[in-house]
N, C-alpha and C positions, 0 to 999 in steps of 0.2 A: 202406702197402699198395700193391703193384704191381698196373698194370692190362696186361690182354693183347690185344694186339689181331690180332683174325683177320683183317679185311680188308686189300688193297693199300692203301699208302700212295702219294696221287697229287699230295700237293701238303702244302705246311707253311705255316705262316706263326709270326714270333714274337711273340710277346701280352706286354705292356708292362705294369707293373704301374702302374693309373692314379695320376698324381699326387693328392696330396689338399693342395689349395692352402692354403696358410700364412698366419692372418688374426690379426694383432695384436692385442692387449687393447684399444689405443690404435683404433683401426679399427671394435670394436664399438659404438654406437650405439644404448642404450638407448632404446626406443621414448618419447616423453614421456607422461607419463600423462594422463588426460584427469578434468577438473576435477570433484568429485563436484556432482553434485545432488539436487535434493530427492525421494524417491521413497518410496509405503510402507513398504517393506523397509526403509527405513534404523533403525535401533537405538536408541531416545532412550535421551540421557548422563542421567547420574546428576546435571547440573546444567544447568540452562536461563538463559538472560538474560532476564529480565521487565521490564517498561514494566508501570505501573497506571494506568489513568485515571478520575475521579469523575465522573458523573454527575447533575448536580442538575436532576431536571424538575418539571412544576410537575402530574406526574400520581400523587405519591407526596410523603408529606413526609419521608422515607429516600431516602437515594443510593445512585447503582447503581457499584460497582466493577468495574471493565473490566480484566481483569489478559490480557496477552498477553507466552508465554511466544518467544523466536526461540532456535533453532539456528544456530548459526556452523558452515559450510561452507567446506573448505578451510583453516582457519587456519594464518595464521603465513604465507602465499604470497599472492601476487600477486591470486589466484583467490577472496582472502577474500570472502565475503557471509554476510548475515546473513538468514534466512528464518522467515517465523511459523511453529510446528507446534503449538502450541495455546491457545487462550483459555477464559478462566473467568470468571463474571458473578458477584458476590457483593451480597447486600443483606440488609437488617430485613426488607424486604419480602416476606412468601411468598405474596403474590399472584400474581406470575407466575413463580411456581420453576418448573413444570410443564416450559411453553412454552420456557423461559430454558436450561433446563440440555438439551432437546433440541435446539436452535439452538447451543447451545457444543458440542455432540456432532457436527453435522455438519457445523459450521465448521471445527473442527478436523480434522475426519477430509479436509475439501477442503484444509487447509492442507498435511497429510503426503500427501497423494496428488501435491503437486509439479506441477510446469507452470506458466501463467499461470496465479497466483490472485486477480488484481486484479479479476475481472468481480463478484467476491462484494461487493465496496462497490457498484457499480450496482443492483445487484439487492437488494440490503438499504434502501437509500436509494430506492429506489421500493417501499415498501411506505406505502402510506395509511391511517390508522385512522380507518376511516367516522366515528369522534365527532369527528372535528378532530384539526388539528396542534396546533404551539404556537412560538412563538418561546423561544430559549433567546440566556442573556446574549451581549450584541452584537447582539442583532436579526436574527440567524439563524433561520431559518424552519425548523423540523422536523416534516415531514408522520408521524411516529409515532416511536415508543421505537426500535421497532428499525431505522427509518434512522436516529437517532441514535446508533445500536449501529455502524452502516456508515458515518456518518460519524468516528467515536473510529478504528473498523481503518484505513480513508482516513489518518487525520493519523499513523497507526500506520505504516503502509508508505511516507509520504513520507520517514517519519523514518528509516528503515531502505534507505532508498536505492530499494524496491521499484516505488516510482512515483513521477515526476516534478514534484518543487514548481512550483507555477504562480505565486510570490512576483514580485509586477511589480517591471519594473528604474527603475530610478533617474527615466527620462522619466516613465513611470506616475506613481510617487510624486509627483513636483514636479505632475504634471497636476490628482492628485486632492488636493493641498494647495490650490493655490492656486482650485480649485471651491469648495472647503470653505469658505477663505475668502472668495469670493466671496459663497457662499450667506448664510453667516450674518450678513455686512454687511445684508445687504439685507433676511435676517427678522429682524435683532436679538435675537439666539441666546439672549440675558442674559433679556429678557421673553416670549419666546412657547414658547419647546421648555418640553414638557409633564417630567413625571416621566419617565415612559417613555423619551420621547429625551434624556434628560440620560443613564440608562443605555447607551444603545445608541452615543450617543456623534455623533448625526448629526441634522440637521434634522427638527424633527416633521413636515413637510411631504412627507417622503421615500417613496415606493412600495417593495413589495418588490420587485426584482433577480430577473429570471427563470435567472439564472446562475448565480450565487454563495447564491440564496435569502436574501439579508438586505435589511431594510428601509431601504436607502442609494440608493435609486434616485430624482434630481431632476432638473426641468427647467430648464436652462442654455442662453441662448441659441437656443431652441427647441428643445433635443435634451435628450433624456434621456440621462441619464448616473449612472452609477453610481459613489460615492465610496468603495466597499468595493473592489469590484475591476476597476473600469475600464471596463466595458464600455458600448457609447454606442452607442445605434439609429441615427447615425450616421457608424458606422464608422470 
């Protein structure tokens, strides 16, 4: 199609057809992708990895099964991790179905929602049952069922990498050995530990541990000191 033109012509210029720069296969630079996370949206597989843990308290004479199901994120890469997205409490017991199966409903629904989910053992573990706690085997102190529920997710996500074992190193250990042995020279461990501390494994003389919550806390030297995990008023 020709065009016509009626106006003077007062000036020209020639128009270049722009280059379109030439960029190698070799030269492109796929963006790297970035590592999935855990998020409601995400899909559960048609297969989980499960952990169960037993429960034996001394407020039932049925046990409570602690089944926590993780999602593997990333597999097969660098970026592997293993995250909870949901737990289920089983027992004889239908005493506390009620309470049990709506705590494993909103546990898990805080599990899929992703982000930090560590604050859920604090907060489970300070819950008090106005009749009393109880110690469970080892002489751990458990102020209700369901910080024992927050203490199981606890040993559940150290195991999974999601929170950091607090396992003392090698100094610890020699420290709280040779207390142990000190202590028990001196009570004659063989005649005076009651039943109870033959179970727990520590001096019957022993306080409970405002750290650790277990009844391992003895005076040494004039310091209190704990032979569960270390810790000494002082310092």
């Amino acid at each position: 199609m020709s065009i016509q033109i009626q106006k003077k012509i007062v000036s020209f210029n020639v128009v270049k057809d722009e280059e379109t720069p030439v960029v190698s296969n070799e030269a492109v630079v796929e963006k790297e992708k970035e590592p999935d996370q855990m998020h409601e949206k995400v899909a559960r597989p048609e297969m989980l990895l499960g952990s169960t843990y037993k429960l034996k308290t001394p407020l039932s004479e049925h046990s409570l099964y602690v089944t926590i199901n993780d999602m593997v994120l990333n597999q097969g890469t660098e970026h592997e991790v293993r995250r909870p997205f949901e737990v289920f409490i089983n027992s004889k017991n239908m005493d506390h179905f009620q309470w049990i199966v709506a705590l494993t409903r909103i546990i898990s629904a805080v599990f899929r929602k992703g982000g930090d989910v560590t604050f859920l053992v604090e907060e489970l573990k300070a819950v008090f049952d106005p009749r009393g706690g109880y110690f469970k085997k080892g002489g751990k102190y458990m102020p209700s069922l369901v910080a024992e529920i927050g203490d199981v997710i606890e040993q559940h996500m150290k195991v999974i990498g999601l929170i950091e074992s607090d396992d003392l190193d090698d100094h610890q250990k020699k420290f709280i050995a040779a207390k142990k042995a000190e202590i028990e020279e001196k009570t004659n461990k063989a005649s005076t530990q009651d039943e109870s501390a033959e179970n727990t494994g520590f001096p019957a003389i022993a306080e409970l541990c405002n750290k650790c919550s277990t009844k391992a806390m003895i005076k040494m030297d004039g310091c209190l000191t704990c032979l569960n995990c270390g810790d000494s008023k002082c310092g």
